[in-house]
N, C-alpha and C positions, 0 to 999 in steps of 0.2 A: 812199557816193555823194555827192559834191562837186559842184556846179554853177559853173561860174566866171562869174560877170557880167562885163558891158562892163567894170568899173573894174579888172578882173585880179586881184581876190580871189575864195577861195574861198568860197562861202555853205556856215555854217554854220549846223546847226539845234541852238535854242539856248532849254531849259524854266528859264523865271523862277519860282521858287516864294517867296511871302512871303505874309503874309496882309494885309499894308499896301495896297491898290490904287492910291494915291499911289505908291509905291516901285517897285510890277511896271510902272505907267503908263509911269514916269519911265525905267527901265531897258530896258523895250521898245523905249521910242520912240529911244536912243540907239544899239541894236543892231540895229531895221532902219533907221534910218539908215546905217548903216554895210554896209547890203545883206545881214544876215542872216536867217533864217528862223525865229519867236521863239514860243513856245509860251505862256500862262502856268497856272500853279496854286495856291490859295490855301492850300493844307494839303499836311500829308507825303501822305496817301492817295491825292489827287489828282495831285501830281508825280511819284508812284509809279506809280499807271494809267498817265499818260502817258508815261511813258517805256517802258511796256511796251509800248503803244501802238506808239509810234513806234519800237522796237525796235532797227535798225541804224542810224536816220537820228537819232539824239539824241548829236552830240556834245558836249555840254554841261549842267549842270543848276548852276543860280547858285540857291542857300539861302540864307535866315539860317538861325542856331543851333536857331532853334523850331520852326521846317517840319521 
């Protein structure tokens, strides 16, 4: 399920996981900029729940190595 905004892309929904909250800050703010729908999580457990969570609508999950 794709929502298309005014600018003609598709919005995607999109879980940041890093434990940095400079980094999750920094990367959020540059992908709803860009009119996506942006989750974030500070650990594996937590980017795990939520992508259970959000089930069919998570196409995306951006890690580092340690998450």
């Amino acid at each position: 399920m794709n929502a298309v905004p005014p600018h003609g892309k598709a919005v995607r929904h999109i879980i940041v996981a890093d434990e940095d909250p400079v980094v999750v800050a920094f990367i959020i703010q540059l992908l709803r900029q860009d009119g996506h729908a942006v989750f974030h999580a500070y650990d594996a457990m937590s980017a795990t729940q939520l992508a259970s969570a959000l089930h069919d609508l998570c196409d995306l999950l951006i890690s580092n190595t340690r998450v």
